[in-house]
PABAZA-990811 format. One record per residue (C-alpha): residue in one letter; x, y negated, z; residue number from 1. Coordinates in Angstrom, 2 decimals. Layout:
<sites>
{'A', {X, Y, Z}, NUM}
...
</sites>
This chain:
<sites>
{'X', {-25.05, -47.45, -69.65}, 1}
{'X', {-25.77, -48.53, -66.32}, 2}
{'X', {-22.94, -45.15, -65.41}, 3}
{'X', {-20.37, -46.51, -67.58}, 4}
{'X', {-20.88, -50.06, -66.08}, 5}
{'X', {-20.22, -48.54, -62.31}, 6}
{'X', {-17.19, -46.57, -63.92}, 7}
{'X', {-16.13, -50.05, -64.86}, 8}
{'X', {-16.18, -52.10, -61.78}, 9}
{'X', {-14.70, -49.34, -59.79}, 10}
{'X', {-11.80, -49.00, -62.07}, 11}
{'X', {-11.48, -52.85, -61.60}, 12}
{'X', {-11.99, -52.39, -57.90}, 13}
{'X', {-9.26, -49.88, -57.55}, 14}
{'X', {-6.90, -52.35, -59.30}, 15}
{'X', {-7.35, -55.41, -57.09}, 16}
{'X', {-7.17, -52.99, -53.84}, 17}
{'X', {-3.66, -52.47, -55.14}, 18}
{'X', {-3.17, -56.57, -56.02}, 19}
{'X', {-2.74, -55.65, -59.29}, 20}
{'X', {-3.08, -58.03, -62.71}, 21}
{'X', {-3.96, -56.51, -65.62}, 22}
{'X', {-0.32, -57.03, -67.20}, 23}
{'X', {1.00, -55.48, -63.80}, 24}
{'X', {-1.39, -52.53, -64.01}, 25}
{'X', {-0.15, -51.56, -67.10}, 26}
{'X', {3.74, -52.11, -66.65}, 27}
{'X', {2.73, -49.33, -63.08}, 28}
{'X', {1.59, -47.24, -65.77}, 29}
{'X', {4.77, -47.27, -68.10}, 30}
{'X', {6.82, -46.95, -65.22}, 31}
{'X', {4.97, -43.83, -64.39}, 32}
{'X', {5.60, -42.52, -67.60}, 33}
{'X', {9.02, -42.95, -67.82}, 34}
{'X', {9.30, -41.34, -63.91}, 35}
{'X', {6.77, -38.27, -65.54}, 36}
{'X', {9.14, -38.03, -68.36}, 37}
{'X', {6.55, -38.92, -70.66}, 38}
{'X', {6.95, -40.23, -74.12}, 39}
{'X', {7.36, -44.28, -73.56}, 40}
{'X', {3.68, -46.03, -73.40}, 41}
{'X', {3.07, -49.31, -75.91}, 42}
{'X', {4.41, -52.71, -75.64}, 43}
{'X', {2.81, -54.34, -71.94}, 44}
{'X', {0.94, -56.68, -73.52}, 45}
{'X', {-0.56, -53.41, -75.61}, 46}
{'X', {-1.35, -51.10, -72.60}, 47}
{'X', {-2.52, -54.33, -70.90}, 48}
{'X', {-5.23, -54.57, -73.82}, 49}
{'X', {-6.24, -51.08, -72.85}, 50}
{'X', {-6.53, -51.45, -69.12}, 51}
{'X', {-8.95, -54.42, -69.85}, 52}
{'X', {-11.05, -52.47, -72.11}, 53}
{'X', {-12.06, -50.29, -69.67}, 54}
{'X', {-13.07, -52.61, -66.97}, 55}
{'X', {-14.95, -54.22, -70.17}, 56}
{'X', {-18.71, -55.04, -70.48}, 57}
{'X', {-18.59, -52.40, -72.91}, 58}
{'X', {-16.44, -50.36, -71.57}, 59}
{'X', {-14.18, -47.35, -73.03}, 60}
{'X', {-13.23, -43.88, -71.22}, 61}
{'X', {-9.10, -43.61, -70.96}, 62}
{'X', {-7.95, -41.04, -73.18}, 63}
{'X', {-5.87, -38.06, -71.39}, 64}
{'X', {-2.42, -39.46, -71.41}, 65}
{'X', {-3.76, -42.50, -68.97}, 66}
{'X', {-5.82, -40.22, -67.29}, 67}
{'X', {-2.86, -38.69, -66.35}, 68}
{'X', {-1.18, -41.84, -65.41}, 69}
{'X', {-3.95, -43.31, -64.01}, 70}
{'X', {-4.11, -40.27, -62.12}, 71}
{'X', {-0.78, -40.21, -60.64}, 72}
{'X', {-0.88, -44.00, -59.84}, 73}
{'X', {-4.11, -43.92, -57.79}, 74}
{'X', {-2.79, -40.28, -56.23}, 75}
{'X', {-0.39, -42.65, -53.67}, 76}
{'X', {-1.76, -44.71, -50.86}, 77}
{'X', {-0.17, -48.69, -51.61}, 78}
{'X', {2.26, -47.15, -48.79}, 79}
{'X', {3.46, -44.40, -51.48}, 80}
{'X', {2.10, -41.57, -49.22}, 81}
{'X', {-0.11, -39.21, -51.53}, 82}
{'X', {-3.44, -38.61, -50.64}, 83}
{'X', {-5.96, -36.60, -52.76}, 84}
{'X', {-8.70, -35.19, -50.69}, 85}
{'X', {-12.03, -36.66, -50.20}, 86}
{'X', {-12.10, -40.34, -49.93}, 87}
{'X', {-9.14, -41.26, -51.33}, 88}
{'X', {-8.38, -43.48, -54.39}, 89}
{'X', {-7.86, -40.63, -56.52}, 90}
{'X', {-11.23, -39.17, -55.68}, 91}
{'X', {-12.51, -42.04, -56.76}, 92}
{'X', {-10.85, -42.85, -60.14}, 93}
{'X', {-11.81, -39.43, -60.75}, 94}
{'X', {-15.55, -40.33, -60.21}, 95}
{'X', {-15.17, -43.55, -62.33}, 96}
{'X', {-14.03, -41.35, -65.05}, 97}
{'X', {-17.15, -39.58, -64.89}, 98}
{'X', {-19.38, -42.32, -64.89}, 99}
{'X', {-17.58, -43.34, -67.87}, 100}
{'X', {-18.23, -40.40, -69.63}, 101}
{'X', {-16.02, -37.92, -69.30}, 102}
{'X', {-16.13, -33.80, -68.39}, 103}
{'X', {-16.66, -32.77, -64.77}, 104}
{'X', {-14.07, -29.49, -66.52}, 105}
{'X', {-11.94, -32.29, -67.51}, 106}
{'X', {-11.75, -33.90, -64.35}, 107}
{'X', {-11.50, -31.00, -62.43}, 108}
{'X', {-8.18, -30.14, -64.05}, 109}
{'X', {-6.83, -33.80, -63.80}, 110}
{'X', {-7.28, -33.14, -59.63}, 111}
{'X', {-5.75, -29.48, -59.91}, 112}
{'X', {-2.67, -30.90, -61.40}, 113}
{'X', {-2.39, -33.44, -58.74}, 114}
{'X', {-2.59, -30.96, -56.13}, 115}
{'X', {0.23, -29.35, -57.92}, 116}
{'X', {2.24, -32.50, -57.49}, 117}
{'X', {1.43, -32.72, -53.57}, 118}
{'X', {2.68, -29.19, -53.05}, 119}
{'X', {5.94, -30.04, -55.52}, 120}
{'X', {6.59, -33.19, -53.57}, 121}
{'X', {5.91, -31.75, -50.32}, 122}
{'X', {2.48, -33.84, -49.10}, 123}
{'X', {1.76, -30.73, -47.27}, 124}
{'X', {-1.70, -33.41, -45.97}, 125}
{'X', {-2.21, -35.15, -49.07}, 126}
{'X', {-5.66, -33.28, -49.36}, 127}
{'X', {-6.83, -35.46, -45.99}, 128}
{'X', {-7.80, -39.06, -46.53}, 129}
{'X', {-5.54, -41.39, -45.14}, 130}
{'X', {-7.36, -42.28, -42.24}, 131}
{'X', {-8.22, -38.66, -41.14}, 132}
{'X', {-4.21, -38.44, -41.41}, 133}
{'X', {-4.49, -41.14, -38.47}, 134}
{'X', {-6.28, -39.70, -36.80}, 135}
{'X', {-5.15, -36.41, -36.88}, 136}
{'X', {-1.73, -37.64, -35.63}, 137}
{'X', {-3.64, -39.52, -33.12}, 138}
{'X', {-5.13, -36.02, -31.83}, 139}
{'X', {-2.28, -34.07, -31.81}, 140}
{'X', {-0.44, -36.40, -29.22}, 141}
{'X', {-3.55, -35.99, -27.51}, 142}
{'X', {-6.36, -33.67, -28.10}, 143}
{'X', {-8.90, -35.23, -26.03}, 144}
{'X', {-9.07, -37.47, -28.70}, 145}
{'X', {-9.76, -35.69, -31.52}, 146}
{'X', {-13.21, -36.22, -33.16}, 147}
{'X', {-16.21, -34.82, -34.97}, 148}
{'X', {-14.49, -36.79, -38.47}, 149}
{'X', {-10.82, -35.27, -38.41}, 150}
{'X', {-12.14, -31.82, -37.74}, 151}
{'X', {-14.23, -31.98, -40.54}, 152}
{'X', {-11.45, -33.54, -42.51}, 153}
{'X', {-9.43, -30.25, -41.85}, 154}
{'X', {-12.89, -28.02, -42.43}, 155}
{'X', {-12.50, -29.82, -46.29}, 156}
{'X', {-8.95, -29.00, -46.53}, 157}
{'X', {-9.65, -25.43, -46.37}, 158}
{'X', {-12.51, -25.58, -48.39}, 159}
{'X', {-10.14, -27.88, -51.19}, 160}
{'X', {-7.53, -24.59, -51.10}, 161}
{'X', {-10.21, -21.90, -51.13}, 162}
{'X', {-12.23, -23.90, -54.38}, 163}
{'X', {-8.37, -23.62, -55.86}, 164}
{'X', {-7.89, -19.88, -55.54}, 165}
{'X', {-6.79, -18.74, -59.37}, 166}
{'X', {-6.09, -22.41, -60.30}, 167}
{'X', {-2.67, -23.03, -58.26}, 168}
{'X', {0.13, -20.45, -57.46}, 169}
{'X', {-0.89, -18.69, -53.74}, 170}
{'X', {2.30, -19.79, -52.87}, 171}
{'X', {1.61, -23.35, -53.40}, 172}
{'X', {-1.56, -23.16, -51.48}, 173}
{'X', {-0.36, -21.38, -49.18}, 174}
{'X', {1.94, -24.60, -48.32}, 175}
{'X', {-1.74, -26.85, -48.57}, 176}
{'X', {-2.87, -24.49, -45.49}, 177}
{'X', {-0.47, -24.66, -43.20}, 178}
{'X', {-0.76, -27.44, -41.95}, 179}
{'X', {-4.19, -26.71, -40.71}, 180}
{'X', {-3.55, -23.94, -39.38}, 181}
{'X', {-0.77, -25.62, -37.13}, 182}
{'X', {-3.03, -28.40, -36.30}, 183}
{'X', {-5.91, -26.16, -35.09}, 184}
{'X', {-3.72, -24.18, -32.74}, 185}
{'X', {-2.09, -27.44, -31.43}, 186}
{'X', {-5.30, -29.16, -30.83}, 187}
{'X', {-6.45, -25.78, -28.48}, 188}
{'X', {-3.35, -25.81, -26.62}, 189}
{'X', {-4.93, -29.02, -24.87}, 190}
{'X', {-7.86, -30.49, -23.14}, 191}
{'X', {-10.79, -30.50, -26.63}, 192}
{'X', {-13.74, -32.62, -26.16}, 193}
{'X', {-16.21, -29.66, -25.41}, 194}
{'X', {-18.93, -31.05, -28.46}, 195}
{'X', {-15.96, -30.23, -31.20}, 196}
{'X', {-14.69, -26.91, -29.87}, 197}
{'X', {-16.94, -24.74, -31.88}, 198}
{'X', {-16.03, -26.62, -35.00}, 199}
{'X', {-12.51, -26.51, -34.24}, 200}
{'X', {-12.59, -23.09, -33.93}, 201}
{'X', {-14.97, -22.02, -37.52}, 202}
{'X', {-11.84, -24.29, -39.32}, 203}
{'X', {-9.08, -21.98, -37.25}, 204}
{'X', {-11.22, -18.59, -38.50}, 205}
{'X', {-11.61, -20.47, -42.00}, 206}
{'X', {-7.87, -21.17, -42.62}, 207}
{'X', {-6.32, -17.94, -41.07}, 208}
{'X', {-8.79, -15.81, -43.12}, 209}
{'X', {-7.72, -17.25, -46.25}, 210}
{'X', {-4.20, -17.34, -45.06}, 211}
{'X', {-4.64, -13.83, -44.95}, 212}
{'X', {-5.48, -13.11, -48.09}, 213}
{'X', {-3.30, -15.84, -49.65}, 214}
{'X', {-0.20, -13.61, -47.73}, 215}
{'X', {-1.46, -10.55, -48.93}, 216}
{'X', {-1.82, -12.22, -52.63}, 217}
{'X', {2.24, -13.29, -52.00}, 218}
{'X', {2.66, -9.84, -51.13}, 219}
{'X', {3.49, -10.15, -46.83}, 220}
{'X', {1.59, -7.74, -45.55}, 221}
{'X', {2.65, -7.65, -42.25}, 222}
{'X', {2.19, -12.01, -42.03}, 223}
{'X', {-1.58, -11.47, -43.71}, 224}
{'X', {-2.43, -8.85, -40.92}, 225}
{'X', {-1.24, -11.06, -38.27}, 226}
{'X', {-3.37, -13.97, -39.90}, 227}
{'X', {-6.60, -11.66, -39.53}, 228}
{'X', {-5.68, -11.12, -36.37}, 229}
{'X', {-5.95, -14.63, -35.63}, 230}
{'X', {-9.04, -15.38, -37.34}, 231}
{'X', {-10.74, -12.41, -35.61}, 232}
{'X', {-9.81, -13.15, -32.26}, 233}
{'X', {-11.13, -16.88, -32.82}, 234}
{'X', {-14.38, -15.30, -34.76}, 235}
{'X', {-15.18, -13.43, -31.35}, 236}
{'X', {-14.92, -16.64, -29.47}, 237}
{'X', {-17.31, -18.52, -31.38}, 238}
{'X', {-19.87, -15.93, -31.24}, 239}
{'X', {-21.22, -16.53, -35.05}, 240}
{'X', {-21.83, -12.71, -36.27}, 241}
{'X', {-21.69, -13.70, -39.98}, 242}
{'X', {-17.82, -15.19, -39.71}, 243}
{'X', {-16.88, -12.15, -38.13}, 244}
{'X', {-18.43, -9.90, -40.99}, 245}
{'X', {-16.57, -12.18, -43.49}, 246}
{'X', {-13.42, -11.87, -41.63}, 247}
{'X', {-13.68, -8.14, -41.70}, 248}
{'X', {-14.58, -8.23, -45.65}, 249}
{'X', {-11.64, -9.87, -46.36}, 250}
{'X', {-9.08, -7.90, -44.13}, 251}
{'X', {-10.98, -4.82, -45.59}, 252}
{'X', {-10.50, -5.92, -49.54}, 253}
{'X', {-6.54, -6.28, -48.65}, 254}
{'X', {-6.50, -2.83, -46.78}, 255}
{'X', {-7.94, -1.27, -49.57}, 256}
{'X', {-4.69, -1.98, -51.72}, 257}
{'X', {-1.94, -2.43, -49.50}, 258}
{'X', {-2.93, 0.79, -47.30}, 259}
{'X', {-2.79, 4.33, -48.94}, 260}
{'X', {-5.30, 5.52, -46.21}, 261}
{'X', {-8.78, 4.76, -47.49}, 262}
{'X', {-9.86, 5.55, -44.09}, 263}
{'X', {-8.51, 2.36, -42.39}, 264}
{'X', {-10.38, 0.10, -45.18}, 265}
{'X', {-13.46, 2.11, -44.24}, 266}
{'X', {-13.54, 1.24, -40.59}, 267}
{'X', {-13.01, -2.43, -41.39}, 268}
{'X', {-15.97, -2.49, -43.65}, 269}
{'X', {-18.18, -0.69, -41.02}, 270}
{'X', {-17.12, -3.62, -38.55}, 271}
{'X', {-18.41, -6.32, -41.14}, 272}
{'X', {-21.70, -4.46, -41.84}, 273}
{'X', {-22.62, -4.05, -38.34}, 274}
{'X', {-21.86, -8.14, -38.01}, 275}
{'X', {-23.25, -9.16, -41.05}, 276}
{'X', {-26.74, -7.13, -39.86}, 277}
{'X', {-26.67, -8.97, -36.77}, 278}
{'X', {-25.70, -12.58, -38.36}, 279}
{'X', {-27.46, -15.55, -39.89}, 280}
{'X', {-26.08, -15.34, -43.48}, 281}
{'X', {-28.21, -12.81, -45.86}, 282}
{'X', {-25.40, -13.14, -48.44}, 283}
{'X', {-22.54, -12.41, -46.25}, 284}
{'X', {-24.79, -9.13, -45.35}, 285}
{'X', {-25.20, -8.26, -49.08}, 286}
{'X', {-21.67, -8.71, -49.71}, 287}
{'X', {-20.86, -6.39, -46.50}, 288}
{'X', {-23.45, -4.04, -48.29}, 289}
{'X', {-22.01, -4.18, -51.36}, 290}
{'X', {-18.39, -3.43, -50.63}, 291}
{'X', {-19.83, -0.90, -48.36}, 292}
{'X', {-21.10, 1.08, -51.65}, 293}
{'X', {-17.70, 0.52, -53.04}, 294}
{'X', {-15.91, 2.31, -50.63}, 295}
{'X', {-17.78, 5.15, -50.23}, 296}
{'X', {-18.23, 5.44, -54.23}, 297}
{'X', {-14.15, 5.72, -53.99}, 298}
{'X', {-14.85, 8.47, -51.55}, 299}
{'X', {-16.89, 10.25, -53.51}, 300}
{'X', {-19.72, 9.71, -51.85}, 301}
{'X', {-22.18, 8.91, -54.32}, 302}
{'X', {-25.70, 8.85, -51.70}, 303}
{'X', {-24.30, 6.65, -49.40}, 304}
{'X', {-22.91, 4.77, -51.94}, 305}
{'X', {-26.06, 4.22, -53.54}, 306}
{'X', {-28.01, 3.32, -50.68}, 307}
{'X', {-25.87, 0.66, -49.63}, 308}
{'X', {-26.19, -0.68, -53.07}, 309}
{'X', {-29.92, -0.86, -52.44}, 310}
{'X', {-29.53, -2.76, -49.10}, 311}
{'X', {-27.46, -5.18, -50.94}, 312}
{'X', {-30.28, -6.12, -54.09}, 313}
{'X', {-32.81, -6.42, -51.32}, 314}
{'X', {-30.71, -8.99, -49.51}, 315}
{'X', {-30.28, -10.73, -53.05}, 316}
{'X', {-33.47, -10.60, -54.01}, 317}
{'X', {-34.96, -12.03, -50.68}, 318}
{'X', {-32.31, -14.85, -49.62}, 319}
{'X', {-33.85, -17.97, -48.97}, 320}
{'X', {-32.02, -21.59, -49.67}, 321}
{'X', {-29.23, -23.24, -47.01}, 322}
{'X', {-27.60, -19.65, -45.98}, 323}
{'X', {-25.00, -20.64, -43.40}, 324}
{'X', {-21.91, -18.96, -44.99}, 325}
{'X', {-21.72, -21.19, -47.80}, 326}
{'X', {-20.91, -18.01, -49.54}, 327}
{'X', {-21.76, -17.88, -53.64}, 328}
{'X', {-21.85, -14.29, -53.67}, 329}
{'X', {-24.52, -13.12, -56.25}, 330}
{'X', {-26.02, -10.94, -58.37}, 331}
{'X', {-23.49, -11.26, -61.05}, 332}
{'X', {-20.73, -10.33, -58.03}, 333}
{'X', {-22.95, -7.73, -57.28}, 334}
{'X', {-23.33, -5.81, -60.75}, 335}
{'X', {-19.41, -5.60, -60.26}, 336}
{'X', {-20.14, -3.24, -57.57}, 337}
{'X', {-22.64, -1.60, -59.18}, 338}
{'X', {-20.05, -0.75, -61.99}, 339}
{'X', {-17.27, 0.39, -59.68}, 340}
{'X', {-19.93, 2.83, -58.16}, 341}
{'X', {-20.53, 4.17, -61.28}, 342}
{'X', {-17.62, 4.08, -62.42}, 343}
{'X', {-16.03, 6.67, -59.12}, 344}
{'X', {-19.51, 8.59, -58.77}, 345}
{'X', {-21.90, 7.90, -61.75}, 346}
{'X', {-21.39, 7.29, -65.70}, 347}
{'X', {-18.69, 5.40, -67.17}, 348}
{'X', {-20.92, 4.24, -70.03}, 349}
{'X', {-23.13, 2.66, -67.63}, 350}
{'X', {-20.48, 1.39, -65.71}, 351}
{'X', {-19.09, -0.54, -68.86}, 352}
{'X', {-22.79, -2.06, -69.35}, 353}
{'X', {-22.42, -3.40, -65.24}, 354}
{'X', {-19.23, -4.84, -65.83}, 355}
{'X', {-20.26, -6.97, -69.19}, 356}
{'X', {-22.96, -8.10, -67.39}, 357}
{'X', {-20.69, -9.38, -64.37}, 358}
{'X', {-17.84, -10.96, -66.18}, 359}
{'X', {-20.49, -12.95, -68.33}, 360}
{'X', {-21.58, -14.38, -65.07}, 361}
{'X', {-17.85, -14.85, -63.92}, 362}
{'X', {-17.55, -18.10, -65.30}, 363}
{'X', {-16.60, -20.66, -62.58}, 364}
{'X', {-12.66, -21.49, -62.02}, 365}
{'X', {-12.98, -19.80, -58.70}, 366}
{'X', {-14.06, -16.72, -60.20}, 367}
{'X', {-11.80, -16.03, -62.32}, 368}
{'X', {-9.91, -13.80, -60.16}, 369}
{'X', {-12.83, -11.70, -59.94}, 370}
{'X', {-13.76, -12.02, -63.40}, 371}
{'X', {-9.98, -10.44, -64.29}, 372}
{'X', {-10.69, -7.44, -61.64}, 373}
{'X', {-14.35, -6.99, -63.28}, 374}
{'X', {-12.47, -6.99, -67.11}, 375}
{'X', {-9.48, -4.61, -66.05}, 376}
{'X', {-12.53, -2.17, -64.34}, 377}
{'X', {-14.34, -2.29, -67.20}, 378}
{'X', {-11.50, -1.76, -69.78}, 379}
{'X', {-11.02, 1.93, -67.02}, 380}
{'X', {-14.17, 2.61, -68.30}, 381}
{'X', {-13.67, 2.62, -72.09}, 382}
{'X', {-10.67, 5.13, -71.00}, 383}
{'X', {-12.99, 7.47, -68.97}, 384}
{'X', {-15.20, 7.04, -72.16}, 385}
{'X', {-13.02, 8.13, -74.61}, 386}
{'X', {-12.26, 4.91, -76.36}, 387}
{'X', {-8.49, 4.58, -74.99}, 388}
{'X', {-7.73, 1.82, -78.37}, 389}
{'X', {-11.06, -0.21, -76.97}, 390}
{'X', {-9.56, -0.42, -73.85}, 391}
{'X', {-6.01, -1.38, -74.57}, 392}
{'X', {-7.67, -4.33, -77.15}, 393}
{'X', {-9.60, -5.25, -73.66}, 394}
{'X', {-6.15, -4.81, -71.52}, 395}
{'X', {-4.44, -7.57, -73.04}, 396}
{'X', {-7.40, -9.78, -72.24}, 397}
{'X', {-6.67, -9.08, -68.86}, 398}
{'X', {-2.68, -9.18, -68.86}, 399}
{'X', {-3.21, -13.17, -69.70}, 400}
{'X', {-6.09, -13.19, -66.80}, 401}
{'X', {-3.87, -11.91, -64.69}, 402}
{'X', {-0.85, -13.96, -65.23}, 403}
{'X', {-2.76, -17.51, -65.06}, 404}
{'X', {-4.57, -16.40, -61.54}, 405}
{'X', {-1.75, -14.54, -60.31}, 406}
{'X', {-3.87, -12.34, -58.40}, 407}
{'X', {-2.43, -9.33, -57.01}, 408}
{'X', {-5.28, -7.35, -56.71}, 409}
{'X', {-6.31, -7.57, -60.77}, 410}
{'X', {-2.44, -6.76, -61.16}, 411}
{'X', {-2.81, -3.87, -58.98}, 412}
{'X', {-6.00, -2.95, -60.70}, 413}
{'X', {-4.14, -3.71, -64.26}, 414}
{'X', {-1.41, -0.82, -63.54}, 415}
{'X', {-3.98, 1.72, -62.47}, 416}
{'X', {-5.33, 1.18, -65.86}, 417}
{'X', {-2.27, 1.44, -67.82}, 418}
{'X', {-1.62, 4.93, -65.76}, 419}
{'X', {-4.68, 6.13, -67.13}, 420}
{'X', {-3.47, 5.18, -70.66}, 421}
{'X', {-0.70, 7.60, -70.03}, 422}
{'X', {-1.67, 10.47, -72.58}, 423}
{'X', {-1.81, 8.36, -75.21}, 424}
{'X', {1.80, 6.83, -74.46}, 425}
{'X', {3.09, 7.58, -77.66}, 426}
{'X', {0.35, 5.56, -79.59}, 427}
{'X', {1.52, 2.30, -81.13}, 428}
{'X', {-1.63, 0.44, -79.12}, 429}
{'X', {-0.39, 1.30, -75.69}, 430}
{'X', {3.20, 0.84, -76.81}, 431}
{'X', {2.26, -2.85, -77.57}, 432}
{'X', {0.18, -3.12, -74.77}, 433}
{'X', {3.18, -2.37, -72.86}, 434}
{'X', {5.15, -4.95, -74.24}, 435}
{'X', {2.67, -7.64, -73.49}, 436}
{'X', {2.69, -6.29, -69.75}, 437}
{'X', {6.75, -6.53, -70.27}, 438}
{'X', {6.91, -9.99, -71.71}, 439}
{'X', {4.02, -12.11, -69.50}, 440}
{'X', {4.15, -10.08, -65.84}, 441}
{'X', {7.58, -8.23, -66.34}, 442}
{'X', {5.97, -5.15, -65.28}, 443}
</sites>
């Protein structure tokens, strides 16, 4: 109870921060439905009713439509700037909401739909709190003055877009990370207090790294490989071995599908091993160890390919807590290897069995790109297996995965798997899976 009292009180609190009555909180709340389009809300004296009831002794959780409203109200500062990052209003109607009782999934996807808005709208910094956005401007004019705070402001802003990877179109979060990336390279044009330069610099390798890969994803190749550029060349000048090897990972996972030459994918994953052996971060070294196997698996190379495999279970099985990275690489990313392996240079049946395993532990909303690749990889393996209907059934799992991520890599992967499908063309199963592919990815 004593949760559901502090959901309350904050709910109240937010309300008065905006000097609003109870009658006036709920005619902010049919105006916002009538902006939203939404069917018309009560009589005020009815939503009023409501409003009170959950600021109550006893109080009751909104149900989604004033979530949604309540939502979008809190989502502007009183100034009608939006602002949902960490430490705004939003982020904390959102934690009222859980302290009242509902789903941390549920209020998850209330804050994804918001950042939709912000990138709709154009609040390009909504995801900064409003005084960070003070700040920030502050720094810009003059970078001596930029502090410890704002920097980390920006560090969350990368880590907001990266946690929405598969959630929000690339191209939306694309627009969320620019910014950043524009502010970093401003604020090391001038004079930076010398404590925040190392800091300023891990947010410029974080945000051009994923701007990489969020290019690549939006299919511009040549803007992601200046991007890793970028993010190597600041990686080298803050001296931390373990953002380097991640760098390289990345860069390496969109060589491997938008080069033919395997070769060039090869020497980027060489770079991040030799990093990742030398860093602080044992699961950015399994990782490097893992994708390591992978490529030399698609070479054919089945001895190298299993020793790297073994370098990356003995970094999993001996990581200690607080690894640097942050990374949540583990085991379950790492039987996805293990399938791919077997899937180039081993059994196919056992490579099935790896990639069950994986997508079962695929679960979280930023793994769901990975949990589509794992699904179309497996579904390969029913073809290489004999079971071309299996896979098909398994296919049109995946065409929906794909679509909702928009990943371009499980797309990718998806076609390679319908090419295999090719002898059996004339079969009514692959001429409906083809439809599917038709009618949700026009492909």
């Amino acid at each position: 109870m004593g949760n559901r009292a502090a959901g309350a009180a904050a709910l109240k609190r937010l309300r008065h921060s905006r000097g609003l009555s109870l009658a006036g909180a709920a005619r902010a709340l049919s105006q916002i439905a009538v902006a939203l389009h939404h069917p018309l809300l009560p009589a005020v004296a009815s939503v009023q009713r409501s409003v009170a009831r959950w600021e109550s002794a006893k109080p009751t959780l909104p149900d989604e439509r004033y979530q949604l409203l309540l939502a979008h109200l809190y989502a502007r500062t009183p100034a009608g700037q939006l602002s949902v990052g960490t430490g705004s209003d939003l982020a904390e109607l959102l934690g009222a909401l859980v302290d009242l009782g509902e789903s941390e999934n549920r209020v998850a996807l209330l804050r994804t739909a918001l950042i939709r808005t912000a990138t709709e709208t154009g609040g390009m910094l909504a995801l900064l709190s409003t005084p960070v956005q003070a700040d920030l401007s502050a720094a810009l004019i003059d970078p001596s003055q930029v502090t410890e705070e704002t920097v980390t402001g920006l560090a969350a802003v990368v880590a907001d877009v990266n946690a929405h990877v598969g959630a929000v179109p690339m191209g939306r979060l694309q627009v969320l990370l620019a910014p950043v990336i524009d502010a970093c390279r401003r604020l090391q044009a001038g004079a930076l207090p010398v404590p925040v330069i190392g800091h300023v610099r891990a947010v410029a390798v974080a945000a051009c790294s994923l701007a990489g890969r969020l290019a690549f994803e939006n299919r511009d190749d040549q803007a992601s490989r200046a991007l890793y550029a970028a993010a190597t060349a600041q990686a080298e000048l803050l001296g931390d071995a373990w953002r380097r090897a991640s760098v390289h990972m990345s860069h390496a996972l969109v060589t491997l599908y938008s080069s033919p030459d395997l070769a060039d994918t090869r020497l980027l994953v060489d770079q991040a091993v030799r990093a990742a052996r030398t860093g602080d971060s044992i699961r950015v070294r399994a990782r490097a160890h893992a994708l390591q196997a992978e490529v030399s698996a698609r070479a054919g190379l089945e001895r190298q390919a299993q020793a790297a495999l073994g370098l990356a279970w003995y970094d999993i099985e001996n990581q200690a807590g607080g690894d640097p990275s942050g990374s949540s690489f583990s085991a379950g990313h790492l039987r996805g290897f293990e399938g791919v392996c077997e899937l180039y240079v081993g059994d196919p049946s056992v490579a099935h069995d790896r990639f069950a395993l994986a997508a079962a532990a695929l679960v979280a909303p930023r793994e769901q790109v990975q949990r589509a690749i794992v699904r179309t990889d497996q579904a390969l393996a029913r073809i290489r297996m004999g079971d071309p209907r299996s896979a098909a059934e398994l296919l049109h799992e995946c065409v929906v995965a794909t679509a909702t991520t928009g990943g371009r890599v499980p797309a990718i992967r998806l076609r390679r798997a319908r090419g295999e499908l090719r002898p059996w063309r004339r079969e009514d199963f692959v001429a409906e899976l083809d439809d599917h592919l038709m009618d949700v990815l026009g492909a």
